[in-house]
C-alpha atoms as a printed R data frame, in Angstrom:
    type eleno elety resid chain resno       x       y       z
1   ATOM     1    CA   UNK     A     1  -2.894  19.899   8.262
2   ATOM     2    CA   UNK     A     2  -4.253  16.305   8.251
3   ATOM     3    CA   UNK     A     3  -7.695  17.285   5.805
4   ATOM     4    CA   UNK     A     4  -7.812  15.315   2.352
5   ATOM     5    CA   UNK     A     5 -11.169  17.043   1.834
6   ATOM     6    CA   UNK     A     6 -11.813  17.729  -2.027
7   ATOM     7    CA   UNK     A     7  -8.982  14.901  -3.090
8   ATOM     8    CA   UNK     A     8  -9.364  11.730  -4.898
9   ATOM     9    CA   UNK     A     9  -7.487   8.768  -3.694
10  ATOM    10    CA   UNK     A    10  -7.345   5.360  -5.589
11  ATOM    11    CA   UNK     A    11  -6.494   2.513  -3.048
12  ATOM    12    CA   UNK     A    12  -5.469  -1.200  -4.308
13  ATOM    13    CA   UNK     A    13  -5.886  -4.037  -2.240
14  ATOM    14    CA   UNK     A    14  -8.628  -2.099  -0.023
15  ATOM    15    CA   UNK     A    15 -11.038  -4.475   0.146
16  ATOM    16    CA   UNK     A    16  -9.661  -5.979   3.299
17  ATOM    17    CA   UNK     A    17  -6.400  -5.497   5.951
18  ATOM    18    CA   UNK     A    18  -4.336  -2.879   5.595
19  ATOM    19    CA   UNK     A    19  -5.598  -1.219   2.146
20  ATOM    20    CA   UNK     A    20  -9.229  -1.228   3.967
21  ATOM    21    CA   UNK     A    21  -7.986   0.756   6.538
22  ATOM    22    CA   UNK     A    22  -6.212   3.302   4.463
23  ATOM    23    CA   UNK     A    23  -9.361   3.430   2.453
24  ATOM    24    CA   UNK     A    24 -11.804   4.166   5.342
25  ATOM    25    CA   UNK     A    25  -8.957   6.516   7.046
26  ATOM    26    CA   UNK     A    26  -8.514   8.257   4.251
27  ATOM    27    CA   UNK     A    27 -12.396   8.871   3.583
28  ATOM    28    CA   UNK     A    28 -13.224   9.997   7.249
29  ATOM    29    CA   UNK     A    29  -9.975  12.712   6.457
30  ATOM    30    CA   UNK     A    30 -12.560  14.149   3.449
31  ATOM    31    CA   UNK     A    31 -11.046  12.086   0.596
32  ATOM    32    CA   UNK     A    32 -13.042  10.698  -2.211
33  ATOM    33    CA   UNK     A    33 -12.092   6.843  -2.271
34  ATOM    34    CA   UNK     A    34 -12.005   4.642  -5.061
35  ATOM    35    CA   UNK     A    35 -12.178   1.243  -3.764
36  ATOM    36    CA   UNK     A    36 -10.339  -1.920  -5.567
37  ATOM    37    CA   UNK     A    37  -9.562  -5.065  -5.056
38  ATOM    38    CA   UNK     A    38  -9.953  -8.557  -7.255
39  ATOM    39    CA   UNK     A    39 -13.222  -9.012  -5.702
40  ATOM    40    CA   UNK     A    40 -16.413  -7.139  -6.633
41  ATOM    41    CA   UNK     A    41 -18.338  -7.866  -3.419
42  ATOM    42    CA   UNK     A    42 -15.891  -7.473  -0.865
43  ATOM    43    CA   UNK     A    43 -15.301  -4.240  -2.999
44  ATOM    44    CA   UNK     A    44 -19.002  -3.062  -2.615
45  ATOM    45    CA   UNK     A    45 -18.776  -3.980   1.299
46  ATOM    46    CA   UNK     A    46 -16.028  -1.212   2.073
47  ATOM    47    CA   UNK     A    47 -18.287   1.191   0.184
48  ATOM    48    CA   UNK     A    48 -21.166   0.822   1.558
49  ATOM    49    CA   UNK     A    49 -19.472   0.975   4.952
50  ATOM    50    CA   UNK     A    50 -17.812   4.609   4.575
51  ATOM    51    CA   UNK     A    51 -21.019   5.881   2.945
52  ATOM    52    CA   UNK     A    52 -22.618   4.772   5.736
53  ATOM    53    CA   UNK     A    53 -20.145   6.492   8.077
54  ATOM    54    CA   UNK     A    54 -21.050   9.705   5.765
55  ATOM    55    CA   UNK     A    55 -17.864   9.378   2.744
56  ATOM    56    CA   UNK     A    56 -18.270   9.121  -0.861
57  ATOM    57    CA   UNK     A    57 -16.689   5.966  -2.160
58  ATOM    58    CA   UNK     A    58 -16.598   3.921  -5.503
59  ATOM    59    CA   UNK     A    59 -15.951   0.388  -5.902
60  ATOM    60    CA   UNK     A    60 -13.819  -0.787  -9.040
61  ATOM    61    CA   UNK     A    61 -12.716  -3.864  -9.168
62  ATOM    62    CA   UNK     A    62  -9.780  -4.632 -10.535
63  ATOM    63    CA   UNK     A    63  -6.435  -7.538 -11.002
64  ATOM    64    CA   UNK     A    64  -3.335  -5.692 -10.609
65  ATOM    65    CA   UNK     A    65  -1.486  -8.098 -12.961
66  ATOM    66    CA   UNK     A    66  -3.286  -6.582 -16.226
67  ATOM    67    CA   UNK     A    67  -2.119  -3.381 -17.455
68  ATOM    68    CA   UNK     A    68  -5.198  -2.890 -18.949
69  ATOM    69    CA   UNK     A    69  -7.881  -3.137 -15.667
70  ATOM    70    CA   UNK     A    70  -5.322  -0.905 -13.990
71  ATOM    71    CA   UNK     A    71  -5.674   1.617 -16.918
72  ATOM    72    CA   UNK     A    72  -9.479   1.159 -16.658
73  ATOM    73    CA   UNK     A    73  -9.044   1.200 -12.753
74  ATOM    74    CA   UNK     A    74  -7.950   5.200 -13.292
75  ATOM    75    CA   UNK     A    75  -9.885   5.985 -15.706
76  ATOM    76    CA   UNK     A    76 -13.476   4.827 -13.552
77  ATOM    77    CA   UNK     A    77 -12.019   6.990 -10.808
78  ATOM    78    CA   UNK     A    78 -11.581   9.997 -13.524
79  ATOM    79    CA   UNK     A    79 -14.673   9.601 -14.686
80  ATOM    80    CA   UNK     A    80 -16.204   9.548 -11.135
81  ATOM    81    CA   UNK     A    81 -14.310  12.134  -9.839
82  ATOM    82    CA   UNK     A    82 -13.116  14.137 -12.378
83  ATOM    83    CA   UNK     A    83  -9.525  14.542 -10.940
84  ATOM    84    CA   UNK     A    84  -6.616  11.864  -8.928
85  ATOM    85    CA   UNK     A    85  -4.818  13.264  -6.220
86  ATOM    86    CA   UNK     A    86  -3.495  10.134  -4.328
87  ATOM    87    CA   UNK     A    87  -2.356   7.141  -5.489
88  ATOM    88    CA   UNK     A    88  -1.890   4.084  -2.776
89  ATOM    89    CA   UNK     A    89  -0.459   0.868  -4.040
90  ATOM    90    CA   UNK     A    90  -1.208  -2.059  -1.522
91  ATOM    91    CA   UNK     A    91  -1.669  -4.856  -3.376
92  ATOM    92    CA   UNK     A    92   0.519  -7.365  -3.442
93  ATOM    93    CA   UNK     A    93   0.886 -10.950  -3.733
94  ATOM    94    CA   UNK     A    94   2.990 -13.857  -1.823
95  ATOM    95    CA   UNK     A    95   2.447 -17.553  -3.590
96  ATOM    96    CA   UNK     A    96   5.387 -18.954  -1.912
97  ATOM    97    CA   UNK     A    97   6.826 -19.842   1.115
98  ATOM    98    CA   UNK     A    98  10.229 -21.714   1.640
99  ATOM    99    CA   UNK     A    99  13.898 -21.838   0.389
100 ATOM   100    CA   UNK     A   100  14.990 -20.063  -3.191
101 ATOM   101    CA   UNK     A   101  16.427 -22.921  -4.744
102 ATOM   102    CA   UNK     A   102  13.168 -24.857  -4.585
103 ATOM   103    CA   UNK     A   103  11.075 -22.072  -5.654
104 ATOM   104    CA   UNK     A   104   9.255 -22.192  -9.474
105 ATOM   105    CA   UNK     A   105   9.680 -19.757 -11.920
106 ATOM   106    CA   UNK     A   106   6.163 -18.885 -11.957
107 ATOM   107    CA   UNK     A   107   5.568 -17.790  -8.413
108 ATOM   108    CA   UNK     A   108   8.689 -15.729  -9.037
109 ATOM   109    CA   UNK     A   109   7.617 -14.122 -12.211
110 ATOM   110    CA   UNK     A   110   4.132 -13.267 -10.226
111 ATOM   111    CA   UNK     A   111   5.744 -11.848  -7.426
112 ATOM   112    CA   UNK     A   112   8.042  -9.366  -9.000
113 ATOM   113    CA   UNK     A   113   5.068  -8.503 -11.335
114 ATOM   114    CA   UNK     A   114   2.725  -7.882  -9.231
115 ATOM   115    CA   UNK     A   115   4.392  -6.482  -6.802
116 ATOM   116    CA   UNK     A   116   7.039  -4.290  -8.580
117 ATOM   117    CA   UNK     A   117   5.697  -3.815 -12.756
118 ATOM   118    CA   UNK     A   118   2.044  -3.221 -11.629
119 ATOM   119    CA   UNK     A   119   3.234  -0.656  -9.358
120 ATOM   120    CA   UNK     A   120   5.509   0.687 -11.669
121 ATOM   121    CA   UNK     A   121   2.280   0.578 -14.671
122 ATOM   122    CA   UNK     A   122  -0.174   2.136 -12.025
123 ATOM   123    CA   UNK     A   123   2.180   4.985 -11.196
124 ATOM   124    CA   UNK     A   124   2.883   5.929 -14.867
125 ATOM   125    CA   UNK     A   125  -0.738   5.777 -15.660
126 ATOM   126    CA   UNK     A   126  -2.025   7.621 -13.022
127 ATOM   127    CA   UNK     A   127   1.321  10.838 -12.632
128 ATOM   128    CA   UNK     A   128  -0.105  12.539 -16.273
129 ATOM   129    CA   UNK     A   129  -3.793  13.266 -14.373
130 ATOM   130    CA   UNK     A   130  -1.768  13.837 -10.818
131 ATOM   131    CA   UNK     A   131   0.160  16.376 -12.777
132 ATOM   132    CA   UNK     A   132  -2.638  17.812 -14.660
133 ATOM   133    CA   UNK     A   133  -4.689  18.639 -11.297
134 ATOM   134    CA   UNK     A   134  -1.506  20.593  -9.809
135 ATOM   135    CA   UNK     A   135   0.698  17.773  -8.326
136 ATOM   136    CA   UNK     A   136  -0.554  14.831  -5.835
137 ATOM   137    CA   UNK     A   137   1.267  12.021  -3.484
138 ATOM   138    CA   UNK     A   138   1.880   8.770  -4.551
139 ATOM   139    CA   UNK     A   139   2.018   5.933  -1.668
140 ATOM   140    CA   UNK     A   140   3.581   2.505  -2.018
141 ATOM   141    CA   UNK     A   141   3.008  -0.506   1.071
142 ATOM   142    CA   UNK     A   142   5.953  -2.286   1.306
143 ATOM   143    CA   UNK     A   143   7.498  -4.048   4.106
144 ATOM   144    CA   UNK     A   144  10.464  -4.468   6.353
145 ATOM   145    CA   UNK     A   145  11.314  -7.289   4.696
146 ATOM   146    CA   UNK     A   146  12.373  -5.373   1.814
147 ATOM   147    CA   UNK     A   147  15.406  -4.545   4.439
148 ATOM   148    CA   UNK     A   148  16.059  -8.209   5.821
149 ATOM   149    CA   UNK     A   149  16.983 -11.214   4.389
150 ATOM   150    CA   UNK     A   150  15.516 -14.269   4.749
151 ATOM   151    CA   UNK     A   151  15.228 -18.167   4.109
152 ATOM   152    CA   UNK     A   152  11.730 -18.559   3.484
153 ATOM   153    CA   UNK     A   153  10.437 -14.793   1.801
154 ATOM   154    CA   UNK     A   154  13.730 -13.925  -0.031
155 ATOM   155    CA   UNK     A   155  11.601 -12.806  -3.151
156 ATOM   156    CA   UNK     A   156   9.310 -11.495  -1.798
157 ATOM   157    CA   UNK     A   157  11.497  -9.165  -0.134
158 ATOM   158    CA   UNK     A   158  13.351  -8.496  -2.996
159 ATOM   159    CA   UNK     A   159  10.042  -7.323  -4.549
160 ATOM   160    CA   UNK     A   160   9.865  -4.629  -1.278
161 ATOM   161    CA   UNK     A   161  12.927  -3.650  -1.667
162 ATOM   162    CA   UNK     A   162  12.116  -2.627  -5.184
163 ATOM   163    CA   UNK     A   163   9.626  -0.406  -3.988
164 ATOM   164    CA   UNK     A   164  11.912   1.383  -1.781
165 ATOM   165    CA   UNK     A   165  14.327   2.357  -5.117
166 ATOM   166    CA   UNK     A   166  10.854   3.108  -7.149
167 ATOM   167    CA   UNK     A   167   9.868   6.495  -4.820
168 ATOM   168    CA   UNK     A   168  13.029   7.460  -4.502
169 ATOM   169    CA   UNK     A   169  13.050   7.736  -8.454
170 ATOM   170    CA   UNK     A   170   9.328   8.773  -8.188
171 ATOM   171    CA   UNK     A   171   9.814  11.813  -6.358
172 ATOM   172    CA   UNK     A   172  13.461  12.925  -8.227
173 ATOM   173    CA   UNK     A   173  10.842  12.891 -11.896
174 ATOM   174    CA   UNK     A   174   7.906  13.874 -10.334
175 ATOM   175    CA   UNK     A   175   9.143  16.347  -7.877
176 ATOM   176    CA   UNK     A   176   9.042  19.271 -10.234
177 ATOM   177    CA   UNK     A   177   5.316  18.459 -11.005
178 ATOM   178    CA   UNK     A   178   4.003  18.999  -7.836
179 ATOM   179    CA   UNK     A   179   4.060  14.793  -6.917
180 ATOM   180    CA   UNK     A   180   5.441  13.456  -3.858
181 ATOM   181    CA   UNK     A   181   6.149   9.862  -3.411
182 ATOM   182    CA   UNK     A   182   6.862   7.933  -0.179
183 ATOM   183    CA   UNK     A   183   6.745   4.554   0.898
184 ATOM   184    CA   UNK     A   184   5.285   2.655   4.254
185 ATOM   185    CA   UNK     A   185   6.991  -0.421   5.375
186 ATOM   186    CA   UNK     A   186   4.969  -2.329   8.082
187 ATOM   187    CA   UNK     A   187   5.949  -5.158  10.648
188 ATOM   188    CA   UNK     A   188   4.234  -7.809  10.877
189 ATOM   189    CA   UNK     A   189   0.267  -6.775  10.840
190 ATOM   190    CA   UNK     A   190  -2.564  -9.191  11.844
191 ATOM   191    CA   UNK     A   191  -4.323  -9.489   8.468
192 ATOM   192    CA   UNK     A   192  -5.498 -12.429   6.126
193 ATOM   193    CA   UNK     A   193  -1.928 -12.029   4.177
194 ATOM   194    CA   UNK     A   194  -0.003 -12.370   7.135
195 ATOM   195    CA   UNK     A   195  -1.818 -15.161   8.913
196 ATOM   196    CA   UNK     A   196   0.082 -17.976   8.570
197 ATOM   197    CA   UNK     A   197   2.804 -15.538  10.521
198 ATOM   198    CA   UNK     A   198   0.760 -14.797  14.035
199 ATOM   199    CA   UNK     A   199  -1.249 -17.805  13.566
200 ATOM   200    CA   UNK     A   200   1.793 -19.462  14.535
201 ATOM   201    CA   UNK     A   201   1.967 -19.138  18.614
202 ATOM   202    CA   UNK     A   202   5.430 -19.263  18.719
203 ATOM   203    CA   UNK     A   203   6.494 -17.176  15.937
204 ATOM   204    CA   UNK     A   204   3.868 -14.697  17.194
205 ATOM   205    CA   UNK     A   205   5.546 -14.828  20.649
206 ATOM   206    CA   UNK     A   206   9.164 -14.407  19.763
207 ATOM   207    CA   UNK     A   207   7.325 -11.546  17.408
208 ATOM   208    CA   UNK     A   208   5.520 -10.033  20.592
209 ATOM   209    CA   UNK     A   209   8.346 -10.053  22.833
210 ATOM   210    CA   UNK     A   210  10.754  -9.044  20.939
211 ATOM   211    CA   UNK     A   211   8.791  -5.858  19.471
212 ATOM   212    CA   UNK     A   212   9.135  -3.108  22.554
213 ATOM   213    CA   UNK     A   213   5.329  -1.750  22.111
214 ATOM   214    CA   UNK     A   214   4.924  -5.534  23.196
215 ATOM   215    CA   UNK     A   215   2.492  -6.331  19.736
216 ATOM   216    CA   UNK     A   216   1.872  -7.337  16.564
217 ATOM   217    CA   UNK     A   217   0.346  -4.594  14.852
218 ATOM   218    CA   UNK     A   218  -3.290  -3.739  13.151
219 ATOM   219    CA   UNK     A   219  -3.844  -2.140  10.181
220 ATOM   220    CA   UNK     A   220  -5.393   0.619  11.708
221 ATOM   221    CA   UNK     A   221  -1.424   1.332  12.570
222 ATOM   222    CA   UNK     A   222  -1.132   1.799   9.026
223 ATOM   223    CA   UNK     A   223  -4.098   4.056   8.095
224 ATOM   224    CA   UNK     A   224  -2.867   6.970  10.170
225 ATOM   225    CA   UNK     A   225   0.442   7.010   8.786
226 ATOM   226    CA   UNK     A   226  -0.939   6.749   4.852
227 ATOM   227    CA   UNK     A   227  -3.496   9.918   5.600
228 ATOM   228    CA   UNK     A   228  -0.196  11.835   7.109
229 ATOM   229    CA   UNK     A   229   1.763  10.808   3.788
230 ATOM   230    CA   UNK     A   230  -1.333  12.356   1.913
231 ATOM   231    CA   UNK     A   231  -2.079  15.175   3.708
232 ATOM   232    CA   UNK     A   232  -0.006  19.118   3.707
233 ATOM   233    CA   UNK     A   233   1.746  17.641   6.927
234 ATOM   234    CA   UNK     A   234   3.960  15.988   4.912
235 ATOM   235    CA   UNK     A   235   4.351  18.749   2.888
236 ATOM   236    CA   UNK     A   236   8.113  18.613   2.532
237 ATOM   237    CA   UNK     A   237   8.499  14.858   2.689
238 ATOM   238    CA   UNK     A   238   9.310  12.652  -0.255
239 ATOM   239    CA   UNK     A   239  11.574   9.714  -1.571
240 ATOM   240    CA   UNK     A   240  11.335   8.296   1.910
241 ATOM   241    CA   UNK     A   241  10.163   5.011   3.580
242 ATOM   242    CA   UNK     A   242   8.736   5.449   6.748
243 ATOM   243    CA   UNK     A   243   9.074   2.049   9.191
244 ATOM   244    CA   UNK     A   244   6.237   1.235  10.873
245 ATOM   245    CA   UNK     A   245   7.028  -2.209  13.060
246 ATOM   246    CA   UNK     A   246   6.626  -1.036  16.766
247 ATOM   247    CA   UNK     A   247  10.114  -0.717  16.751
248 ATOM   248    CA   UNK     A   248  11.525  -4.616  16.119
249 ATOM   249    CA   UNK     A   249  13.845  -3.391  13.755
250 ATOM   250    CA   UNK     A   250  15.730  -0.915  15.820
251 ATOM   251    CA   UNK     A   251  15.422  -3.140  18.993
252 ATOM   252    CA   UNK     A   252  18.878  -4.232  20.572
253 ATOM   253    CA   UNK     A   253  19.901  -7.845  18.983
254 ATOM   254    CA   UNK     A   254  19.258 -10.596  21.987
């Protein structure tokens, strides 16, 4: 039920974190991986480590902001693979941090675009081959903020909510065509994006004690959940964002 053996899966962001471990979970479930992320050597690094653990894995590099690396970024994996079965966009970006009314216009524009129109390019680009190879699952990272408000990530939230409203429309067109799309929306999860979150001891406390598994999480918490999204176990499942936040956001208010 949880095999991905024979599929293609294109991961952004999987260089490091959370797209990393979706990347290697996905490849040690039988999925051929194509590796991306900005960087070309932390790139090669992911792929040498699940051919090493016995996967097949390519490494295209590739800046979500530009339509035109994204459409490259497919067709490299087309060319490798010769089909795309899973889509996983978990790249995102976060330039500010602090109130709205002091934030500039361009970290705004670069959050919403890279975060909400390069998913929205790299979904459209990628559903004609999905459809072409009898259907495939489409997977967008989001966050529980894109349920909260808040005084210091309000756009960036905004962004994840965005994502939320873009599967839901995903699997209503797609549906018929044998494409499901679902979203994950972590907690907080100790990665290089997050860090100036649980680098903070008492932020990371209040986090800790507050969360009843009594953690932050890892992004191995995430990799599961993206291979059961992929895989025939999820069969039936679509439009949906799944929380995954050790259960802070269901916990009883203090």
């Amino acid at each position: 039920m949880f095999e991905l053996t024979g599929q293609v899966a294109i991961v952004t962001g999987s260089s490091k974190g959370i797209g990393r471990s979706i990347a290697e979970h996905m490849a040690r479930a039988g999925a051929k991986v194509v590796v991306s992320s900005r960087k070309a050597e932390g790139c090669a690094a992911v792929v040498d480590g699940i051919r090493a653990a016995g996967g097949e894995a390519i490494a295209v590099p590739c800046n979500i902001s530009d339509r035109e690396q994204l459409r490259n970024l497919v067709e490299r994996a087309m060319e490798a693979f010769g089909r795309l079965d899973i889509l996983v966009c978990n790249a995102a970006v976060n330039p500010y941090f602090g109130p709205m009314t002091r934030m500039p216009d361009e970290a705004y524009d670069k959050i919403m675009n890279s975060n909400v129109r390069s998913n929205f390019w790299l979904c459209n680009l990628s559903v004609p081959h999905m459809e072409a190879g009898g259907g495939g699952n489409i997977i967008v990272v989001s966050s529980i903020g894109g349920n909260q408000g808040s005084g210091t990530l309000a756009v960036y939230g905004m962004s994840k909510a965005a994502d939320f409203s873009l599967v839901k429309s995903l699997a209503i067109e797609h549906g018929p065509k044998g494409i499901r799309a679902n979203c994950i929306a972590p907690g907080l999860i100790k990665t290089d994006f997050s860090r100036a979150l649980w680098e903070n001891p008492k932020l990371l406390k209040n986090v800790e004690e507050g969360t009843p598994v009594r953690r932050i999480g890892m992004p191995d918490d995430i990799g599961g959940v993206a291979v059961f999204l992929a895989s025939k176990a999820a069969a039936y499942l679509t439009g949906q964002t799944l929380v995954v936040d050790g259960g802070i956001t269901v916990k009883e208010p203090a």
